[in-house]
N, C-alpha and C positions, 0 to 999 in steps of 0.2 A: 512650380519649383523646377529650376536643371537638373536634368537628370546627371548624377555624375558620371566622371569617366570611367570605364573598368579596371582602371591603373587605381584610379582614384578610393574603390571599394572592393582592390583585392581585400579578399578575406584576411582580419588583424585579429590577432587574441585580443588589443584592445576594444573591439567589440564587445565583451561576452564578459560578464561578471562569472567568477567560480562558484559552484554551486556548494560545494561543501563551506569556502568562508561566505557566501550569501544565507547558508545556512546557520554558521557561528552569529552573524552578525540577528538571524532572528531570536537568536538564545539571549542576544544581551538587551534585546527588544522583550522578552520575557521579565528580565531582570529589571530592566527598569520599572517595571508593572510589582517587584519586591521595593523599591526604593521610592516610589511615588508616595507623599503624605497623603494624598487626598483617597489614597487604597486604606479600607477598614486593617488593623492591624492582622490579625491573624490569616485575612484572605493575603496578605502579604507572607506570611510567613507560608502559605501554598505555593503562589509564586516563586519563593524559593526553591522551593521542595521539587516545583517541575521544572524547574533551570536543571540540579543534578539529573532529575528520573532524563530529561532531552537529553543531555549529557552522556549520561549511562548508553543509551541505544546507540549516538551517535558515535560514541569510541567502538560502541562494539560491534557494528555492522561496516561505518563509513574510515572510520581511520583504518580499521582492522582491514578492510580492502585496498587502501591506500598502501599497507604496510606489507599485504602481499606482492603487492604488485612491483614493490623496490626488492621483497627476500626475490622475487623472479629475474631481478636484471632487468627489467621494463624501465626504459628508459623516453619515452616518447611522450613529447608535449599534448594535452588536451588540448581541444579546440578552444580556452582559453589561456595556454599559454603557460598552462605548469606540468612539470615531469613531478613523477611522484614525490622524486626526493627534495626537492625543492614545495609540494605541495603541503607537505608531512612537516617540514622545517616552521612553513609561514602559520598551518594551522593550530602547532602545536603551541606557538608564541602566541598565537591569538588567544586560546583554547585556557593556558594559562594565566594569563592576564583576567580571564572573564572568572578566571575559578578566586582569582586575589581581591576581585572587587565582591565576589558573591560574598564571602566570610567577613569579605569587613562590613556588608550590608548584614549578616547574622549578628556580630556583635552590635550592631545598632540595634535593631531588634528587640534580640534580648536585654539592653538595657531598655527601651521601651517597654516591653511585655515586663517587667520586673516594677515599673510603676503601677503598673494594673494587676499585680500580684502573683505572674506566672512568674517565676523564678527555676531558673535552671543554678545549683549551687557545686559548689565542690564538696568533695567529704571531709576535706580538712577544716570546713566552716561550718559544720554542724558542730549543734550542742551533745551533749554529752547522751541526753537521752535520743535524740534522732540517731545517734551512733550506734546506739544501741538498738533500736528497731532496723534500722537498714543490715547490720549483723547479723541479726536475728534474719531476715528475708535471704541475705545470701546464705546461709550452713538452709534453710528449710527448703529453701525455692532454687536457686541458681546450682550451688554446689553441686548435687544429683545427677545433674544433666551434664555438668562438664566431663570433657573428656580431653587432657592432657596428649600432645602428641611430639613427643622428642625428634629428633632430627641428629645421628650419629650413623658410623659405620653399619650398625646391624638393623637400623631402623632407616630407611629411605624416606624419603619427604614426602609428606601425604599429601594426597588430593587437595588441593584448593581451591574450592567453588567459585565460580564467577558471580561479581558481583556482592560475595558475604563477608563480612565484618571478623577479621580474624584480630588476635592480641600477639604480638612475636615475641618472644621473654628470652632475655640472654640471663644464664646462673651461671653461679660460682659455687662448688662444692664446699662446702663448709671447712673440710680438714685440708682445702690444698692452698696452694702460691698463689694470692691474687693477680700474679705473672702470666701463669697458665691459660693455655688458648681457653674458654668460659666454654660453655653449653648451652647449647640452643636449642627451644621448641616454640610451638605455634597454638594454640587454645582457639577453636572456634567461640564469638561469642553466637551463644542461642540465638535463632531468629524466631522460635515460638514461643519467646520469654518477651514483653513490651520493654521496648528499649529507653522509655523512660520511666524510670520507678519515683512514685509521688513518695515524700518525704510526710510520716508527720507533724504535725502544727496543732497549734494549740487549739483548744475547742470552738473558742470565739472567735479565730482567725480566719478570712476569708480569703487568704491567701493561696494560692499550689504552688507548692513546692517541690523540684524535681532534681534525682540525679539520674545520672548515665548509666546504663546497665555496665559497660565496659571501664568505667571508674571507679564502679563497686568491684568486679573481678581483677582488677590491680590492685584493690586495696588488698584483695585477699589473697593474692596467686599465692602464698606461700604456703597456702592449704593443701595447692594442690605437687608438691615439689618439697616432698619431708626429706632433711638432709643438706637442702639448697638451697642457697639463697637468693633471690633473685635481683640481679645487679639491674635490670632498667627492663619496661615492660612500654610497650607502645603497639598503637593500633595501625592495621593495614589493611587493605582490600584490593583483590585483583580483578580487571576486568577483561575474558576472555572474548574471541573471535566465535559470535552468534550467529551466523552466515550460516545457512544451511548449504551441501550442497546434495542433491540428490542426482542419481540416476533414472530420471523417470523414464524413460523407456526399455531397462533392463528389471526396472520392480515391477515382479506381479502383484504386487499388492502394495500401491502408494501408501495406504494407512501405515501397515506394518513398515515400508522403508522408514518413514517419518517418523515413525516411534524408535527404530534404530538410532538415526542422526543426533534425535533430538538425549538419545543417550551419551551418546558422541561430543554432544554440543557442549558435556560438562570437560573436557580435554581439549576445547578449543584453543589454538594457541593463545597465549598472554598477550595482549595489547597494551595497557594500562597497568602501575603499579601506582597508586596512593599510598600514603605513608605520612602518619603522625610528625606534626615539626620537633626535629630536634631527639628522632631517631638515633639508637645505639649502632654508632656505624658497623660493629660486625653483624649485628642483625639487617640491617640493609644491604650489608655486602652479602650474606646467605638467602635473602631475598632476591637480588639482583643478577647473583649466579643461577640461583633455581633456573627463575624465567626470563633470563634472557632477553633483560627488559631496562637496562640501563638509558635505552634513548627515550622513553616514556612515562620518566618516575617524576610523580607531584607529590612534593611534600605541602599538606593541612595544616592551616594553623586553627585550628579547629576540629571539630567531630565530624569523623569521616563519614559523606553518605547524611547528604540532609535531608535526602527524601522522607525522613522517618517522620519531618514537621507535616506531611499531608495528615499522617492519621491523629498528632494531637492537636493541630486547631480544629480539625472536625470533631474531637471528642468530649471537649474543656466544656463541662456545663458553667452557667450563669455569666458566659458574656458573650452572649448576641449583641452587644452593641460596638462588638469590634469585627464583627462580619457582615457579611450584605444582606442586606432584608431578606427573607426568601421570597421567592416568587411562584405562585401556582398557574402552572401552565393552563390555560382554560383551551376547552374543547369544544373544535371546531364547529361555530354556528350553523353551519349548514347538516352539519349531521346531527346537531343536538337533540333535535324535536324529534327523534325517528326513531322507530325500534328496527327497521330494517334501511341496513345501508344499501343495500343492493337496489332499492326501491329510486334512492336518491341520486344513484350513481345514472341511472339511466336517464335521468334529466337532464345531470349538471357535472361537470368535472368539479371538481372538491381540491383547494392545495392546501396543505400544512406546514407551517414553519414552527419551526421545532428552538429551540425551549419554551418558545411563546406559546403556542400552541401543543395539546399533552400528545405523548406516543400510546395515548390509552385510544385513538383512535384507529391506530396498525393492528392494533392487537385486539381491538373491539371485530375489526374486517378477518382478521384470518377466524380468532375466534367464531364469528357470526356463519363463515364460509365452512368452519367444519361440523360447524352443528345441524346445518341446513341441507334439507335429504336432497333436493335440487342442485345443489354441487356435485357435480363429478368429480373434479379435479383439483387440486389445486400445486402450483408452482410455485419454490422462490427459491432464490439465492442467499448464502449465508457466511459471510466472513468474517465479522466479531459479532458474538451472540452477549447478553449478558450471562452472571455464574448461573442464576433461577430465572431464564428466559422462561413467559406465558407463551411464545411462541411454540416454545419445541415441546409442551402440552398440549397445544393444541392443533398441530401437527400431527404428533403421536398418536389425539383420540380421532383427528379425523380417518388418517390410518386405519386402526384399528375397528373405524364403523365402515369399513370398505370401500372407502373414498381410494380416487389414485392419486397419491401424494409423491413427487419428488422435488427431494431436497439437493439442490447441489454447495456442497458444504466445502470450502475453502480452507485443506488443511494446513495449507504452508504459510496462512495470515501472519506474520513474523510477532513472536512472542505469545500467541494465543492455540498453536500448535495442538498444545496438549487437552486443552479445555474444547477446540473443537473434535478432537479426533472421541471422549467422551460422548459429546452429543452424539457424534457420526454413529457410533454403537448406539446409543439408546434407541436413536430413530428406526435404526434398522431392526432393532427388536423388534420395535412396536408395528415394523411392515410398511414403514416405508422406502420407496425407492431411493437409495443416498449415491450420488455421482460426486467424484472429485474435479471436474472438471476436465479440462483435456491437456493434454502431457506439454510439458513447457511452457504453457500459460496460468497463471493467478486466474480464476475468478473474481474481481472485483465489482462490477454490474450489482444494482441493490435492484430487483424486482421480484415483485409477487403477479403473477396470473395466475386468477381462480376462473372455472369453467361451468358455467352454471344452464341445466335442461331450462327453459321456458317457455313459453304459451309460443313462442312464433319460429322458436329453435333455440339454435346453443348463444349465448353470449359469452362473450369474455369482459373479465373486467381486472383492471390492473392498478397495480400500486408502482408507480417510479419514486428512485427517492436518491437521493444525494449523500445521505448516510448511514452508515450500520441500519442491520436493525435487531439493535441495541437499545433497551428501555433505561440503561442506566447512562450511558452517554447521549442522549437524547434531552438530558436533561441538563447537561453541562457544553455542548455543540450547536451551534446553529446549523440547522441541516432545513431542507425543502423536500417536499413530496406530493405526487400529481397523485389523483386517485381518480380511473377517467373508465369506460367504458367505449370510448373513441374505436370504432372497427377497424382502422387503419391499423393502430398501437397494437390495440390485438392481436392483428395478426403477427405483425413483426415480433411480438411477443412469443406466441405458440415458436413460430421459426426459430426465435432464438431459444431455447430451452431446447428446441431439435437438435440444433446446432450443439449445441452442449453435452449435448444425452446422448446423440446416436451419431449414425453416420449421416450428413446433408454439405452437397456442397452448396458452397457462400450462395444466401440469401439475396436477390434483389431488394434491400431495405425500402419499404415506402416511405416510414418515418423515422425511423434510424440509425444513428450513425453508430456500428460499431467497430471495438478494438479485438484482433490488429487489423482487421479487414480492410475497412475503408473509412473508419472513423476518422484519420491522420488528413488524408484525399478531401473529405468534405470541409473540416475546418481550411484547409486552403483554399478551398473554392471560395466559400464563405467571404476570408479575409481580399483575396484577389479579385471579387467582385463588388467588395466597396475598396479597395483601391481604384476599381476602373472607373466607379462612381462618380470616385473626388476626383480624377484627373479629365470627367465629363462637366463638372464643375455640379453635378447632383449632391445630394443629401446623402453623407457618407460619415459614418461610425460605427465604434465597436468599443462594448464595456462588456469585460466578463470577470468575475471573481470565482476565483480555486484558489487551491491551496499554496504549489507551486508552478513554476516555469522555469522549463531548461532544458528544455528538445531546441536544440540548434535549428536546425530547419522552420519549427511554428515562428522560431525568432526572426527570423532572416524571412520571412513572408511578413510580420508584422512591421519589419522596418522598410520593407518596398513599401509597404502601405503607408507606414508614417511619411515616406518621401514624396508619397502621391497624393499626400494630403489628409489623409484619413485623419480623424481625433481622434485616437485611443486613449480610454482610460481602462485599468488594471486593478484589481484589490486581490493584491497578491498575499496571503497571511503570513507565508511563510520563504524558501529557498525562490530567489528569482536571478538569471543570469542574464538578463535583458537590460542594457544601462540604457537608460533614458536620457532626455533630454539631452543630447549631443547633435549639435547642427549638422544637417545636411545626413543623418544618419536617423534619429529618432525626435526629435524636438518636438511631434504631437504627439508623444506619449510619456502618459504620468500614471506612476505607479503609486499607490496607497498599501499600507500592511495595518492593518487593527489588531490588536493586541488587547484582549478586555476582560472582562469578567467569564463568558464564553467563549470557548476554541469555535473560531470562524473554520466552520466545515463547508457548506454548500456551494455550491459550482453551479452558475448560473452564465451564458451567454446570450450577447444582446449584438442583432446586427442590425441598422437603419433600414440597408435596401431602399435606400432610391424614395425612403415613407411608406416601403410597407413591410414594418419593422416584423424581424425574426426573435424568438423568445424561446429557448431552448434550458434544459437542466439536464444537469449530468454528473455522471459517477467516476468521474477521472480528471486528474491535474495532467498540464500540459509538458508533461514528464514522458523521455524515452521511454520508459519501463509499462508505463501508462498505456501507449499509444502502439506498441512494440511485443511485450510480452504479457499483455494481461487483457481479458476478457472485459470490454466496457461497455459504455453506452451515452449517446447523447441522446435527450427523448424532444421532440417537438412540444411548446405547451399552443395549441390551438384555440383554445378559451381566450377570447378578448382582454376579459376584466381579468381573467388568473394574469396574461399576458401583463398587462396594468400595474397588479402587485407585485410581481416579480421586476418591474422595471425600478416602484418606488425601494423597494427594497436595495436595489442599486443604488438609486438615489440616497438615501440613505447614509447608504456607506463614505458612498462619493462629498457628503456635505459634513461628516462626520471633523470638527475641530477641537476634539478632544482626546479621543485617545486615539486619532490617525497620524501615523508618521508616512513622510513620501520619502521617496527614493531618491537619494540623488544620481549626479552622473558618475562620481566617483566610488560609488558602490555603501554610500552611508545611510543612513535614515536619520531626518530629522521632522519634530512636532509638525504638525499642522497648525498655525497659527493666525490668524485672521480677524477682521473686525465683525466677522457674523454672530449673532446670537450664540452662545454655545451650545454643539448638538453634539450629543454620546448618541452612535447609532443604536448601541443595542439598547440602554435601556429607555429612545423613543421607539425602538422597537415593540416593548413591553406593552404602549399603548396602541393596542392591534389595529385601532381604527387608521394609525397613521400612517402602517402601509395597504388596509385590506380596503380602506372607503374607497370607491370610485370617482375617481376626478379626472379633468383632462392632464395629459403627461404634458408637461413644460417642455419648453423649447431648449434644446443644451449652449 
């Protein structure tokens, strides 16, 4: 192909898709995963639930820094081509729009669910005696816990939590001029009260029947306001800036700053104002003044904060036949027959694909590692744990039986902050050594090295893995994980946890690639030597899947490479700012997003090499932040046949005509649609033989 001229490929924002609307645009990709019939009904109404929960983080990390950046006067185009104010404007149109299609998918929904007997009602359509049992529930149960909070001269505007379901009540004093400016206060509703309360029905009835916890305290606010009456009662929620920012290099002690901020974190400025449709406009105007928040108010035509539908389709006994079958992860054949993994591991590298595959075999290895007097050591990295990790037990007792255990625990993992800074104590009780990692980097790297005395000397043996380790998202993520005894790994392993713990300078990696070191440096190599490949007229490609893309730079080496021939294919799950298919720019490269039943986690990279293909897993998307400011890793898989599954597993994805949408040029996503057989990867995934048998790899 011609090379073009330099005139020709000055750098254009219309290169570069924006990562924040690449990112809107996978939310509505979620969305459509609520509005699909062929989704069991209530796993749809989750699908909703995780449109807001996306939603929620995404105003209040991504907008909220967009909106800093216009209070600062920042006026300067991205490398795609937006200044804030203008980024803030297009996203918030987007942003709203996707919130106007959500609610009308709720009311569909709910009249669906209402055939199958889950009925969400109002209290004005209850009989006489459901009135009087839901009565009865608020004066015994709700009433109690409320706490009325006025808003006048002598009383200042209280606290309003990010994120919580508040009621804003404008009254009228009983004895005065219904003329007179009204009275205004604000009613938290309980978050440890269930925000759907089931409705009696009659005995024989197999119906559920539910109201609104926040529709029961309007019916009653006048309980709590004797003298007043209350002129109009609507619901709000504000969502604050969650952006931490800390001083790590002036905190003696990271734990304790982080516990500061994240006190902090409840004062964060306003971002977001929700608000019930059809709000009493002096209470939206006293809303609006509070927070300073007039460019960012969405009015609900609806119950504000649908996240709440995750915990009642998973609660609703007697109808599984509107959710997914479950599936029990079975455990991994190669470990099954053995009481000792350690035995196994010196034979054979072991992979796991995870939900297919159980996380009962991570936890079988640390476990097996702290019981076992021939361990010395053991190592790993910790960024979301679950709430009753077995890990950080079995941690604790290797600890405590005198083993040297360090844990390097990631306390600034965004929103799990608190839950790890928890564990970070308990560990340290129990004696083990706990590092936070090193000052202006995340730890993100998922690795275990254990160190084990034996008959010929020390061996190491290692767990790499692509996701948490998390026994509760493990079950809901597609994640991969090497579990290898490889000397090489090993050692890069011990180096890296050096690197981490103490003082070492940068490692020569034998197998390695990490962030921010040199991990960035080798994916360029990588990509720039099947470019040279294809323009040798050799055997040249590259398929990798993670989560996102939008390091300018990885893009800009992938599109010389599209130019020099290279095939890329992409399965990006999520934000991708790489437009495809544009002549003379990208045209061999096609992007794929799956959107399924499981959140596609694992990060897998494939490069041809000339036939003698590379097969790599890794704990990082192709994200500045990634590559720049957080501690990563790519690991080598050196096993043939692991190589093999890992590739079908690509494959997979790559043949996937059912729930794959591709990328267009213009930044859209549309179906995958084809005359091939129809294949859903993940649940051919299910059938383990279809990526783990060994077969020859096809030709692309």
């Amino acid at each position: 192909m011609k090379e073009m001229t330099p005139r020709e490929r000055e750098a254009s924002s219309n290169d570069y898709l924006n990562r924040d609307l690449s990112w809107i645009e996978f939310n509505w990709r979620v969305l459509e995963e609520a509005q699909d019939p062929e989704t069991p009904l209530l796993e749809r109404m989750k699908f909703l639930a995780i449109v807001s929960s996306n939603l929620d983080e995404f105003m209040s990390v991504r907008v909220a820094g967009v909106k800093d950046q216009i209070k600062a006067g920042y006026v300067k185009k991205d490398f795609t081509g937006y200044t804030p104010a203008g980024l803030f404007k297009r996203v918030m149109k987007r942003a709203s729009k996707m919130v106007s299609e959500q609610y009308k998918t709720y009311r569909e929904l709910t009249r669906q669910l209402s055939k199958e007997g889950i009925i969400f009602t109002d209290y004005e359509d209850l009989n006489l005696t459901q009135r009087k049992a839901m009565d009865e529930y608020y004066h015994e149960i709700i009433f109690p816990v409320l706490t009325p909070m006025a808003v006048d001269q002598s009383r200042p505007f209280p606290l309003v939590h990010t994120q919580a379901l508040y009621l804003a009540v404008v009254l009228m004093k009983e004895d005065e001029d219904p003329e007179d400016e009204p009275y205004f206060a604000i009613v938290q509703v309980p978050s440890n009260l269930s925000r759907f309360i089931e409705v009696p029905v009659r005995s024989n009835s197999k119906k559920h029947e539910f109201v609104l916890l926040e529709e029961l305290m309007e019916q009653h606010m006048h309980t709590l306001f004797s003298g007043y009456t209350p002129v109009a009662v609507h619901a709000f929620r504000l969502t604050r800036n969650a952006d931490l920012t800390l001083n790590e290099e002036g905190a003696e002690d990271l734990l304790e700053e982080i516990e500061k901020e994240l006190r902090r974190r409840r004062w964060g400025s306003p971002v977001r104002l929700e608000v019930q449709k059809g709000i009493h406009p002096y209470a939206l105007e006293q809303l609006q003044y509070e927070f300073e928040i007039s460019d960012n108010t969405i009015e609900i035509d609806g119950p504000i904060d649908l996240t709440y539908f995750m915990k009642l389709s998973g609660s609703l006994k007697g109808y599984d036949h509107l959710r997914y079958k479950p599936i029990e992860p079975v455990y991994p054949a190669e470990l099954d027959d053995t009481d000792d993994i350690f035995e196994v591991l010196r034979q054979q590298d072991v992979l796991v694909y995870h939900p297919y595959e159980s996380f009962d075999a991570i936890t079988d290895f640390i476990c097996q590692a702290a019981d076992d007097p021939k361990v010395l050591a053991i190592k790993v990295t910790l960024y979301r744990v679950s709430g009753n990790s077995p890990l950080i037990e079995a941690l604790a007792s290797a600890a405590e039986s005198g083993k040297q255990v360090t844990v390097v625990v990631e306390l600034k993992a965004r929103f799990d902050e608190e839950r790890n800074i928890a564990w970070a104590r308990k560990l340290e009780q129990a004696g083990c050594h706990v590092v936070y990692g090193l000052v202006g980097l995340k730890t993100h790297a998922k690795i275990t090295l254990v160190v084990r005395q034996e008959q010929d000397g020390l061996r190491r043996y290692v767990h790499v893995g692509t996701g948490n380790y998390n026994d509760n998202t493990a079950k809901l993520y597609t994640d991969v994980g090497l579990f290898t005894s490889h000397t090489i790994i090993g050692e890069d392993a011990s180096a890296l946890f050096n690197e981490v713990t103490g003082y070492s300078a940068p490692h020569n990696w034998k197998a390695f690639g990490v962030a921010p070191t040199d991990m960035k440096d080798k994916l360029f190599e990588k990509i720039r030597r099947e470019a040279m490949h294809a323009s040798l007229g050799k055997p040249a490609r590259i398929v990798a899947k993670f989560n996102s893309l939008s390091n300018q730079e990885i893009i800009d080496e992938l599109y010389a490479a599209s130019r020099a021939g290279v095939k890329i294919d992409l399965i990006v799950r999520g934000v991708c700012c790489l437009r495809p298919g544009v002549p003379g720019l990208s045209e061999n490269i096609r992007i794929l997003s799956i959107v399924d039943r499981f959140l596609e986690h694992s990060r897998i990279l494939y490069f041809e090499n000339e036939g003698e293909r590379e097969v790599y897993i890794s704990s990082a998307d192709w994200m500045t932040r990634n590559l720049t400011r957080r501690i990563e890793l790519i690991c080598p898989v050196f096993d043939k046949q692991i190589q093999e599954s890992l590739i079908r597993i690509l494959e997979l994805s790559l043949s996937d005509n059912v729930k794959a949408r591709q990328l267009q040029s213009n930044g859209m996503y549309v179906r995958v649609i084809n005359e091939e057989v129809p294949l859903r990867s993940q649940f051919e995934a299910m059938r383990i033989k279809s990526w783990k048998k060994k077969k020859p790899h096809p030709e692309a």
